[in-house]
N, C-alpha and C positions, 0 to 999 in steps of 0.2 A: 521776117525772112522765111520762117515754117511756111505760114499762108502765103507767101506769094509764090515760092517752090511751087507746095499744091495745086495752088490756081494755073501755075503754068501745067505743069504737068497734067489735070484736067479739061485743057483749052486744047491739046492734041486730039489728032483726030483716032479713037480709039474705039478698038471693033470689040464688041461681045462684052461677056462682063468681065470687068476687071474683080480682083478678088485681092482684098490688102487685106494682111496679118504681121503682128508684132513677134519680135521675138526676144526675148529676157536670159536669164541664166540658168533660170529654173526649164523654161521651155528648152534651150539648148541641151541640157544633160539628158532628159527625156524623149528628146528626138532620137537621140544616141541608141539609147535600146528601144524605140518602138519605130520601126521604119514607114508605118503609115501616117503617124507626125512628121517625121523627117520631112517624107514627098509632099506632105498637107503646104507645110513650110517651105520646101524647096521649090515647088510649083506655082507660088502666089506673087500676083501682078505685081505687088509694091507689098516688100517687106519693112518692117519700120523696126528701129533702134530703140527699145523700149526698157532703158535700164541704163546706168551708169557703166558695169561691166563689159558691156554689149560697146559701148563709145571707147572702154580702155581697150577695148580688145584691137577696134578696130587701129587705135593710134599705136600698139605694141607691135601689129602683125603688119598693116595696112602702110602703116604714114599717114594715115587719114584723118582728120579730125571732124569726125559728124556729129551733128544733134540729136539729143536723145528727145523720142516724138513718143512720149505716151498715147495709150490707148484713149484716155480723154481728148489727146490734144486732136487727134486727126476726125473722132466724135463730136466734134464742137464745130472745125473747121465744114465737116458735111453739111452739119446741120446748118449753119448761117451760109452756106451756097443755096441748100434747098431752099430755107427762107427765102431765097433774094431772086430765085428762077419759078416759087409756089411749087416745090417736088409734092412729092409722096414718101416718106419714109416708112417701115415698116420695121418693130422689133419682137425678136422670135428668141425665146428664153426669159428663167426665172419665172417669179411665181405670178398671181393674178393680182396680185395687190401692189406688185412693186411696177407691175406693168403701167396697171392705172394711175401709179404716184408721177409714172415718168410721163405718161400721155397727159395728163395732167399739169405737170410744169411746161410741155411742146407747148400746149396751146396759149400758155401766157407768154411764154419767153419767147415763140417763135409762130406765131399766131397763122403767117402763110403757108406754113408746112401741113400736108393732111399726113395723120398718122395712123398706122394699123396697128396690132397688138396680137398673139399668140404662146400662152403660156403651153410647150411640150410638156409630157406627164417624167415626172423627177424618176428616172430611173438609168442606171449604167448602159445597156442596150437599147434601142428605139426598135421596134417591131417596123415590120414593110407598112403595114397599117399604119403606126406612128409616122413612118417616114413620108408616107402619099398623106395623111393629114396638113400637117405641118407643112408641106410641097404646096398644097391646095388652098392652105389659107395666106401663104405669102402673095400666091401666083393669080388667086381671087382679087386682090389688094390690087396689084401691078404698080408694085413701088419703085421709084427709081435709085434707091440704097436700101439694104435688107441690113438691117445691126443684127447679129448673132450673139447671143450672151449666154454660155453654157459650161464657161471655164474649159481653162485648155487643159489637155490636149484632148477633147469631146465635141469643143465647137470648130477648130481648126477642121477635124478628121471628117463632121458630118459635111461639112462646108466642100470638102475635097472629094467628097465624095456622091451629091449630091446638085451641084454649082449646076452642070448641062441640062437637069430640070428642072431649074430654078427662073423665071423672068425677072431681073433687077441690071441695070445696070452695073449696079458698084454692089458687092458682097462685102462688110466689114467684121471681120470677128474680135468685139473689145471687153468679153469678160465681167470682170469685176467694175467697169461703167456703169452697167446697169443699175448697182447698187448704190455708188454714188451720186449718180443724177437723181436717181426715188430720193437720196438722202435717209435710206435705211443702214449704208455704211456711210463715214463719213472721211474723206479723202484728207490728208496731213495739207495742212497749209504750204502755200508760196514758199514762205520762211525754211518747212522742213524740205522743200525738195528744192529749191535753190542750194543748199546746205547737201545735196545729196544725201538724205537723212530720213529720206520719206519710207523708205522700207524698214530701219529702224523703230521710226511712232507706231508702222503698220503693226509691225512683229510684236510692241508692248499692248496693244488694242487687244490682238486676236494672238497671244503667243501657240494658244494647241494649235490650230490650223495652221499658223505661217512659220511654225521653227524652223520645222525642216527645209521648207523655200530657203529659208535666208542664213539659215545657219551648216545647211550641207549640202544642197545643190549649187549656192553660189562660192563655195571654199571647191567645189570639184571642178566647175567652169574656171575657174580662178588658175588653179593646178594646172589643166589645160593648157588656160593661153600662156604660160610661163614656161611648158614646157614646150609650144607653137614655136616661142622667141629663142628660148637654147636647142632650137630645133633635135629634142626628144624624142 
C-alpha cells in the first residue's frame, strides 16, 4: 500500500523539486522553539509520518488513521524507482567511509542506479565556501534524488535553505539512514518495530545520545497532543 501511494503520487505531473521530510516527536518539540525548522518542515513537498506518536496524534486530533513511513521506508522505495528508470542518485553527509560502505552495497543491490557521494566537513555551521562546495558537487553529479544525511534539525534547515540552488529533482532529508544502510549502526528488527518498540532497542544501544529523544521530547509531544484533545 506505502509503494503504490508513492508510485502514484510520483506519476503526477510535478514542477521543480519536490523536497520530502519526516517528522517525529523529537523533530516536533524542536520545531516549537527554532522557527527555521518549523518553516524547513512546514514548507516541504511531502512530509511523512515517521513515528508511532506522529500516527496517535494524527488519530486523537485528526480521526485519521495513517502509516507510519520511516525515513528508511521512502529511502528504499527511491532507490528501486531509480533502479528500475537507471536514475542517478547522489548522497551528501556523514563521513567518507560510511559513504563508500553505502555506495558500495548501491552497486550490488541496485547495480542500475549511478551514485555520487560527498562527505561536508563535521562542523555546527557550514561557511558560504562550504555551502557552494557541497552545492557544486551535488549539481556536478546532476542527480535526479539528492539523499541528505546530517541529522535534523541541520539537514532539514540546509535543505530549506539552500533547495533553489540545488539541480535534483526529489531532495530527501533521511538522517540516521545513512548509517543503517553502511551497516555502521544497526537498525532493530521487523519484530521490534512491528512491536512499536524500535525506539526502545534504539535507546538501550546508544542510551547517551538517545535518552533525551525518547525519554523527554517524546513525554512533551505526548502532553501536547492530550492537551490538543481536552482542548488546553
Amino acid at each position: 500500500m506505502f509503494d503504490q501511494k508513492l508510485s502514484d503520487f510520483f506519476k503526477q505531473d510535478l514542477v521543480g523539486t519536490i523536497v520530502i521530510n519526516t517528522i517525529n516527536a523529537y523533530s516536533y518539540v524542536i520545531a516549537k522553539k527554532d522557527k527555521d525548522f518549523s518553516r524547513a518542515l512546514r514548507d516541504s513537498d511531502v512530509l511523512l509520518p515517521d513515528g508511532f506518536p506522529i500516527t496517535l496524534a494524527s488519530r486523537l486530533l485528526c480521526k485519521k488513521k495513517i502509516q507510519k513511513i520511516a525515513g528508511e521506508d521512502i529511502f528504499f522505495h527511491l532507490l528501486r524507482k531509480m533502479n528500475h528508470e537507471r536514475g542517478r542518485v547522489f548522497f551528501l553527509g556523514s563521513s567518507d567511509d560510511t559513504l563508500a560502505k553505502i555506495e558500495a552495497r548501491i552497486n550490488r543491490e541496485f547495480p542500475n542506479v549511478s551514485s555520487g557521494i560527498f562527505s561536508p566537513p563535521y562542523k555546527e555551521r557550514f561557511s558560504e565556501l562550504d555551502n557552494q562546495r557541497m552545492i557544486d558537487a551535488v549539481n556536478n553529479f546532476k542527480p535526479t534524488v539528492l539523499f541528505v544525511g546530517m541529522t535534523a534539525p541541520k539537514q532539514e534547515k540546509w535543505v530549506y535553505h539552500n533547495q533553489n540552488h540545488i539541480n535534483a529533482s526529489i531532495i530527501c532529508s533521511i538522517g540516521a539512514v545513512f548509517d543503517f544502510y553502511a551497516g555502521t549502526v544497526k537498525r532493530p528488527s521487523k519484530f521490534w518495530i512491528n512491536l512499536r518498540l524500535e525506539w526502545f532497542i534504539r535507546l538501550l544501544k546508544e542510551p547517551k545520545r538517545l535518552w533525551k529523544r525518547y525519554l523527554f521530547y517524546s513525554p512533551k509531544f505526548l502532553i501536547d497532543v492530550f492537551k490538543a484533545k481536552l482542548g488546553i
